[in-house]
N, C-alpha and C positions, 0 to 999 in steps of 0.2 A: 716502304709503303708508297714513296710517291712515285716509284719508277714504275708501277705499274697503269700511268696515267702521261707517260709519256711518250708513247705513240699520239695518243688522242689527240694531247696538248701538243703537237709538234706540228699535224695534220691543221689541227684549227690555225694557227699559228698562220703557216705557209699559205692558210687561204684569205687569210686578212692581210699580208704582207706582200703575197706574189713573190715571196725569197725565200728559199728554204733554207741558204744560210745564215741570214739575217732572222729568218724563225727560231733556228736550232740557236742563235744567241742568248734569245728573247725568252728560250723556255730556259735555260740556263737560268738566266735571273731569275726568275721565278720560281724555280727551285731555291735558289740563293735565296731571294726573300723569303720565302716559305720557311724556310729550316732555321733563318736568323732568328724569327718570327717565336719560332719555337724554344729557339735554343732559349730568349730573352725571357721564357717563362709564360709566355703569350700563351693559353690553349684554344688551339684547333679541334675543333669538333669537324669540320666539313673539312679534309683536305686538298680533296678537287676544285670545291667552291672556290675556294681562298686561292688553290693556284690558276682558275678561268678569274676570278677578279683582277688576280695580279698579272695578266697576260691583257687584260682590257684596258688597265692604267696604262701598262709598258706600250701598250697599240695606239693609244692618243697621247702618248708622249712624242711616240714617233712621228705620227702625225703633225705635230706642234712644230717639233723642230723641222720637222722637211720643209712646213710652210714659211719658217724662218730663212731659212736657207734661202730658198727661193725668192724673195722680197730681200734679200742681201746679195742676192746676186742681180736681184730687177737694177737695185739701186748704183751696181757699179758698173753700169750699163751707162755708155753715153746717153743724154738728155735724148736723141733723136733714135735711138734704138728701144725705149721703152714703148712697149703695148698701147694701142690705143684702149681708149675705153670703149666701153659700148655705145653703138650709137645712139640709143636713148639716152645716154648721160654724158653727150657731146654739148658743150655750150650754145651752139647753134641751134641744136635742138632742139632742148630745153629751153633759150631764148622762144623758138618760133612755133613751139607748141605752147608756150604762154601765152605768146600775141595770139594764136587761131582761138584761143582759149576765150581772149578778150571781144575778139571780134565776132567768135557766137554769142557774147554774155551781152554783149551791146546792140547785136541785133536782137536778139528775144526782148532787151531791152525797149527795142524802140518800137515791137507793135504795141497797136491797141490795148486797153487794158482787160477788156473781154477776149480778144485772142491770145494774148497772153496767159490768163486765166486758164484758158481750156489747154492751150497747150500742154502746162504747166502740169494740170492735172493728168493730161493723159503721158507724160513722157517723164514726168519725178512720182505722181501718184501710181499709175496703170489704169487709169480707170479707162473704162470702156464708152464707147460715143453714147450709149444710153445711162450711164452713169453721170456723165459730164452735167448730160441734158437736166438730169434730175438736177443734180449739182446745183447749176446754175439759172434754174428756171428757164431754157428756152428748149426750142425742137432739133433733134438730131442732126436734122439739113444744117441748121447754125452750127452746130460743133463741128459738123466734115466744112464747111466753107472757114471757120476761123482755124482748124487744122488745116487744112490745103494751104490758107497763107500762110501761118508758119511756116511750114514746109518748103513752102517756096524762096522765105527769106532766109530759111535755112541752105540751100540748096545756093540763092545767089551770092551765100556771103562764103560759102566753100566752092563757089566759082571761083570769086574776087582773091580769094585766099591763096588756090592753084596758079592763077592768074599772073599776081603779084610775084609769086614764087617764080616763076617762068618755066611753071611743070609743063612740056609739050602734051599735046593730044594727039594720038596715032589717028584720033578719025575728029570730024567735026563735031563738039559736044552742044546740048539745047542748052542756052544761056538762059537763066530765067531774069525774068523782068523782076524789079523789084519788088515785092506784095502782090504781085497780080496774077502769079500764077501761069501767064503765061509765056513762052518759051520765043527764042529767036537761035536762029542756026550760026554758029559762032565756028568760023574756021582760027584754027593754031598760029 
C-alpha cells in the first residue's frame, strides 16, 4: 500500500532537501515510521497524510541539526574568524543611532511650545495644516511658519549630527541656521 506513494514522496522530498540521496533516506524513515506506527496497533486511516507529516517532521529535524552544526563549527572558528554582525547591530551603531535619537528628541524638545504643538500633531498625529489650525485655534500661515521652524531645527540638528560624525559632502550643503529657517553655504 505505501509503495505506491513513493515516487511522490521521494519527488517532494528531493525538492525540500536539494539531495536526492539524502531524500531517498528520509522517505526510508518514513516508511519505517509509518509501518512501526501500524505494526504498534496505531490505525492509519490516511496513509499518505501520515507519511507527508512524517517527511515534514524528518525536514525540520534536518533543518535543526544543520543549524546546529553550523554554530558548532561558528564556534570553533578562531575569535577573529567569526562573522561580523550586521551593521545595524554593531555597537557603534546602535550607540550612535541612539545619540541622533537623543539629539532629534532634544531639539523638538527645545522649540516653542506652540511649535512644538503643531509639529507634533502633524508628524505623530497626520493632521493636515487646516487640521492643526482648527486644533489649535490659530490660521494656516501660523502652522507652515511653526512647521518651517521645526523643520529647520530638524534639518540643523542632522547637519550637527553629519557634521560631528565627519560624513564628507561631495558638494557644498545649506547649513541651516538655528530656528530661523534660513540657510548659509557650508563647504566640507
Amino acid at each position: 500500500m505505501l509503495e505506491r506513494y513513493h515516487l511522490e514522496l521521494l519527488n517532494f522530498l528531493t525538492r525540500q532537501v536539494n539531495c536526492r540521496h539524502t531524500a531517498a533516506d528520509m522517505a526510508q524513515d518514513c516508511y519505517l515510521r509509518v509501518m512501526t506506527a501500524q505494526s504498534a496497533g496505531m490505525s492509519v486511516l490516511n496513509a499518505r497524510a501520515l507519511l507527508y507529516r512524517t517527511a515534514r517532521n524528518l525536514i525540520i529535524d534536518l533543518h535543526r541539526r544543520n543549524q546546529v552544526r553550523r554554530h558548532e563549527e561558528l564556534d570553533a572558528l578562531p575569535e577573529e574568524q567569526h562573522p561580523a554582525a550586521p551593521q545595524h547591530l554593531q555597537p557603534d551603531e546602535q550607540l550612535a543611532s541612539r545619540q541622533a535619537i537623543e539629539a532629534y528628541a532634544r531639539t523638538i524638545e527645545s522649540l516653542p511650545q506652540r511649535c512644538r504643538e503643531a509639529f507634533e500633531l502633524h508628524v505623530h498625529e497626520g493632521f493636515s495644516h487646516a487640521e492643526i489650525a482648527r486644533h489649535m485655534g490659530i490660521s494656516v500661515s501660523m502652522v507652515e511658519k511653526h512647521l518651517v521652524r521645526a523643520m529647520s531645527a530638524c534639518r540643523h540638528c542632522q547637519w550637527r549630527l553629519r557634521h560631528v560624525a565627519g560624513v564628507p559632502d561631495a558638494e557644498p550643503m545649506q547649513r541651516p541656521q538655528a530656528h530661523t529657517g534660513q540657510c548659509v553655504t557650508w563647504q566640507a
